[in-house]
matplotlib code that plots the C-alpha trace (Angstrom):
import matplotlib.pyplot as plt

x = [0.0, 1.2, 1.8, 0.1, -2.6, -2.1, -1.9, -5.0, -7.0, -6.1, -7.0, -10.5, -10.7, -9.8, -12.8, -15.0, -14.3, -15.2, -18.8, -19.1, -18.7, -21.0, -24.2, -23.3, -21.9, -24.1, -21.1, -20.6, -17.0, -16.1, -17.3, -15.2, -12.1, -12.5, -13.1, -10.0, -8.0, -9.2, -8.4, -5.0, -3.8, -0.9, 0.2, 3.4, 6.3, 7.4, 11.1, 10.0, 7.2, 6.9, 4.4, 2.2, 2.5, 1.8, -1.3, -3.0, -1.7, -3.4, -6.5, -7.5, -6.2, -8.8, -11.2, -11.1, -11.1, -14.4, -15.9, -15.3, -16.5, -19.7, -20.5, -19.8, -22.4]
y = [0.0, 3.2, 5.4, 8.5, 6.4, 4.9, 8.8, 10.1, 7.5, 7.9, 11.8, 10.3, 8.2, 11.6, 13.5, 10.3, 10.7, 14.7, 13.3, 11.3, 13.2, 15.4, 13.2, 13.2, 9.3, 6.5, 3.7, 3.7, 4.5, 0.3, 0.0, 3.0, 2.1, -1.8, -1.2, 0.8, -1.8, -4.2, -2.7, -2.4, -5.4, -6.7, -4.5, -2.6, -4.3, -2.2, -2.2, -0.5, 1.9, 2.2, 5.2, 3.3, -0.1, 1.5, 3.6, 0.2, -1.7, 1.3, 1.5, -2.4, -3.0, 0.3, -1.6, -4.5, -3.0, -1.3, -4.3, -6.1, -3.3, -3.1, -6.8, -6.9, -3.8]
z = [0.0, -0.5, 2.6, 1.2, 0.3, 4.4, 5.9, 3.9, 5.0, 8.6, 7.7, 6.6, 10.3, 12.1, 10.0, 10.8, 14.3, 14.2, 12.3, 15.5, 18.1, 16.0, 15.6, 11.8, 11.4, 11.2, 12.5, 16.0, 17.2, 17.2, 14.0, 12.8, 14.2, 13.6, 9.9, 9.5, 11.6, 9.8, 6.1, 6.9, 9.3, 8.2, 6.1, 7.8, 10.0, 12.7, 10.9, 7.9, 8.8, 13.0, 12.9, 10.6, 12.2, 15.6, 14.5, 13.2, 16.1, 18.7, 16.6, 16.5, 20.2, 21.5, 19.1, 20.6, 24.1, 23.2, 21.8, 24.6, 26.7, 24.6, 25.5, 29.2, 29.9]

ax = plt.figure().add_subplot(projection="3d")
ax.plot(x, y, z, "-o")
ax.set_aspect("equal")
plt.show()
């Protein structure tokens, strides 16, 4: 993938997030965040691109932890 391609979409999460917190989305904040996760799992070793491999790795782990959350309440 190409990282431009990686950065604008994370710029697309961030302007998801601001629809949110708006009333404006129809996903709910898992959804979001697991979709993104998902879409790019994988696809960057922490050698070769940290920041990216990090921002997936943060993204699907808070996720999960809301998932989890969202099943226990």
């Amino acid at each position: 993938m190409h990282r431009l391609t990686f950065w604008n979409r994370a710029i697309d999460l961030l302007d998801a997030l601001a629809s949110l917190e708006s009333g404006q989305c129809e996903l709910t904040l898992p959804e979001l965040l697991s979709t993104f996760a998902e879409a790019h799992h994988g696809l960057f070793e922490p050698e070769t691109d940290f920041e990216a491999y990090v921002l997936v790795a943060i993204i699907n782990k808070t996720s999960r932890v809301l998932a989890h959350t969202e099943t226990e309440g």
